[in-house]
BARO-254573 format. One record per residue (C-alpha): residue number from 1; residue in three letters; y, x, z. Coordinates in pm, whole numbers. Example, Ala and Ser with C-alpha at 12.3 -4.5 7.8 and 13.67 -1.06 7.14 Angstrom:
<nutors>
     i    aa        v        u        w
     1   ALA     -450     1230      780
     2   SER     -106     1367      714
</nutors>
This chain:
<nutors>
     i    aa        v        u        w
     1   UNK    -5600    -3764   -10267
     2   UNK    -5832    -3450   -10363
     3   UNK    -5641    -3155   -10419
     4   UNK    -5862    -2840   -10513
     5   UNK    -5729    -2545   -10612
     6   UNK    -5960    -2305   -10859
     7   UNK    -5817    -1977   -10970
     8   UNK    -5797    -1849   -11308
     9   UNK    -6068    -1623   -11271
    10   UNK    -6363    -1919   -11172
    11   UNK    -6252    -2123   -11487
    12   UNK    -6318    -1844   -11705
    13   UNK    -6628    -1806   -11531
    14   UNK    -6810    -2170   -11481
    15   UNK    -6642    -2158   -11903
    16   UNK    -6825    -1844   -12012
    17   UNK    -7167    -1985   -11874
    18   UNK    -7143    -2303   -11986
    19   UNK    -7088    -2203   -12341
    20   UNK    -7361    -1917   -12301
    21   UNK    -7595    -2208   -12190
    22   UNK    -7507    -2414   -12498
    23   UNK    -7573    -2094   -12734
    24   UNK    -7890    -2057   -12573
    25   UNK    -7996    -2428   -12622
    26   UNK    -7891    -2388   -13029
    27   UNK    -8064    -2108   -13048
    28   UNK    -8407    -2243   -12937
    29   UNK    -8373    -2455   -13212
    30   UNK    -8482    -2449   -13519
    31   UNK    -8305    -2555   -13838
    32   UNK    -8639    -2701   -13998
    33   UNK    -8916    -2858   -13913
    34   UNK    -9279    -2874   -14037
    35   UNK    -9472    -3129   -14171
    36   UNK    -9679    -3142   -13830
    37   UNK    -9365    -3082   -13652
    38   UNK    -9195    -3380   -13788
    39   UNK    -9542    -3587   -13766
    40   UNK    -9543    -3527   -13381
    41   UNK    -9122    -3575   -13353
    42   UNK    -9166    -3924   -13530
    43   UNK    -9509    -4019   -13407
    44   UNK    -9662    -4113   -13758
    45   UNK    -9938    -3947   -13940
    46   UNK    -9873    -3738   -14219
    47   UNK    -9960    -4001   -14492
    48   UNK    -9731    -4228   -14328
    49   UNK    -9474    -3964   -14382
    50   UNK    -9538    -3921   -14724
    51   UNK    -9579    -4277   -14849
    52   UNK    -9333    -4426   -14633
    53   UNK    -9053    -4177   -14636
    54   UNK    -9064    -3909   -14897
    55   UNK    -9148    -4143   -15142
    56   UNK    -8836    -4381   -15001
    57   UNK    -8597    -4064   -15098
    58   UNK    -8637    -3845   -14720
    59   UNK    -8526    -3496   -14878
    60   UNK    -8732    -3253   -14803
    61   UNK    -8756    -2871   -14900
    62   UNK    -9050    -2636   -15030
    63   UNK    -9174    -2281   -14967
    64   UNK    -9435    -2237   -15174
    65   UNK    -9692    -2525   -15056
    66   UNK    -9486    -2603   -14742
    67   UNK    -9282    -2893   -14709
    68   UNK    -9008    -2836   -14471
    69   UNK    -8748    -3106   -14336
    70   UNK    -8415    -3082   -14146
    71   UNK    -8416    -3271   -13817
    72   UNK    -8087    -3401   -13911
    73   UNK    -8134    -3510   -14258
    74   UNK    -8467    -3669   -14118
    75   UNK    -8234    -3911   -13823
    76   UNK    -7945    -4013   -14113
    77   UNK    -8237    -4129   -14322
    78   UNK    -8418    -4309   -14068
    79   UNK    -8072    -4446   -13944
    80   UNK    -7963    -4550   -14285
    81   UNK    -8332    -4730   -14356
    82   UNK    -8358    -4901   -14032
    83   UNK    -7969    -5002   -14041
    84   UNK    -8119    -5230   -14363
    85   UNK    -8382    -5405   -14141
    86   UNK    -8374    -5722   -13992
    87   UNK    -8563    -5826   -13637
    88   UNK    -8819    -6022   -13900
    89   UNK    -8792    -5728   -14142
    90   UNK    -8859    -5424   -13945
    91   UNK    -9188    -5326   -14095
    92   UNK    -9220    -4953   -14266
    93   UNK    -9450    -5102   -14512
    94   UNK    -9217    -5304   -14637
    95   UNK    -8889    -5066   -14656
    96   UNK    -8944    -4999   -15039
    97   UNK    -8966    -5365   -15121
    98   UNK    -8655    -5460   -14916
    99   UNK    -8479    -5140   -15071
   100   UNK    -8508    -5271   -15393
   101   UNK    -8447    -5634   -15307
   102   UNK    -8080    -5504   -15205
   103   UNK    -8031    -5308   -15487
   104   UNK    -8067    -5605   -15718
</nutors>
């Protein structure tokens, strides 16, 4: 058996920077994203976005003319809309149609 010994003193240490790391990494972050932003984090163009999502009930936020979208709000919705998919009904396209098929 393994038996290392680490003082108080390193503990508080290797604690300190690990938390100071993790405060770093939320703090690059940013709470919203952009319309381009979320374009390039899913992949899809723009339109897609729109006519696909937002009109599907993805929540988004204004400032003026810009749409703005949490990257949280953005996974639970496209965790909640895939989690309704089959392997045979996996298509974007057809989310709205299936939506409403369940809700009948």
């Amino acid at each position: 058996m393994l038996d290392i010994q680490v003082d108080e003193k390193t503990v508080n240490e290797m604690l300190e920077k690990a938390i100071n790391e993790k405060v770093e990494e939320l703090a690059h972050q940013k709470y919203f994203m952009t319309y381009q932003e979320l374009a390039d984090y899913l992949n899809i163009s723009k339109p897609v976005i729109e006519d696909r999502l937002i009109k599907n009930g993805l929540r988004y936020y204004k400032m003026g003319s810009k749409y703005l979208f949490k990257k949280n709000e953005v996974d639970e919705f496209l965790d909640d809309m895939t989690a309704s998919m089959t392997a045979t009904n996996n298509d974007l396209k057809f989310f709205n149609k299936l939506h409403k098929e369940v809700m009948k």
